[in-house]
N, C-alpha and C positions, 0 to 999 in steps of 0.2 A: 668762399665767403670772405671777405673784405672784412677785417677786424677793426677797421680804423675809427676813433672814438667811439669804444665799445669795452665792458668792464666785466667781468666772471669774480664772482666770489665764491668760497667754498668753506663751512663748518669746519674748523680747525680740529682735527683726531689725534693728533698728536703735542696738543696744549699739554704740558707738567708742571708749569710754572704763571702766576697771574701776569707777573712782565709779558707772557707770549699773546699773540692776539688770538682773542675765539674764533676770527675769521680771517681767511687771507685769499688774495686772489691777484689780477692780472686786471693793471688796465691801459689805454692805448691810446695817447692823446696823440692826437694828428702823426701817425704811424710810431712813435716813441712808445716804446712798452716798458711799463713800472711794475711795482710790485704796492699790493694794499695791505693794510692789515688793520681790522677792526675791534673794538672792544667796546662786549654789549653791556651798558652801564644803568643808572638806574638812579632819578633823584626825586626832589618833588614833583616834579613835572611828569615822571613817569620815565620807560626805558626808552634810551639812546643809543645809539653808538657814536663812537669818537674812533679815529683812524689818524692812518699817518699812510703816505704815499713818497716811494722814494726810488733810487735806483736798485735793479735788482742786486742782491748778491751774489756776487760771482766767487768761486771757490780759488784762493790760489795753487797752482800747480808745483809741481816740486823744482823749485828754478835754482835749491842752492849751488848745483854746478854750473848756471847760467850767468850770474853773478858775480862779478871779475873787483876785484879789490881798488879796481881803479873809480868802480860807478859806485860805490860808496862816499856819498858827499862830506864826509867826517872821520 
C-alpha cells in the first residue's frame, strides 16, 4: 500500500508529562515522512487539538571515536 499523503495517529501510553503530546503519529507529505504530535485541549468553544509536525527524531549513535579534533569548528 502506497502511504504517500496519508497520516496514523495513535493515543499516547507513555505521556508522564503535560509537555508530551496525548497523541503522536506519522505523516507523509508527497513521500516525506514526519512525525505529529497532538494535544487534546479544551476552551469555550469546546475540545480541540493543537499539534506540531516536524522531522523525526533521530537518536544519535555513539560517534565520540568518530570525531577527530580537527572537525571541531572551535
Amino acid at each position: 500500500m502506497d502511504n504517500t499523503n496519508r497520516i496514523v495517529i495513535f493515543k499516547n501510553h507513555n505521556k508522564k508529562e503535560d509537555k508530551q503530546p496525548d497523541y503522536t503519529g506519522k505523516v507523509n507529505v508527497d513521500g516525506r515522512e514526519l512525525t505529529v504530535g497532538l494535544w487534546l485541549k479544551e476552551n469555550d468553544k469546546g475540545k480541540y487539538f493543537s499539534g506540531t509536525i516536524q522531522e523525526p527524531f533521530k537518536k544519535m549513535e555513539n560517534t565520540s571515536e568518530k570525531i577527530r579534533k580537527d572537525d571541531v569548528p572551535f
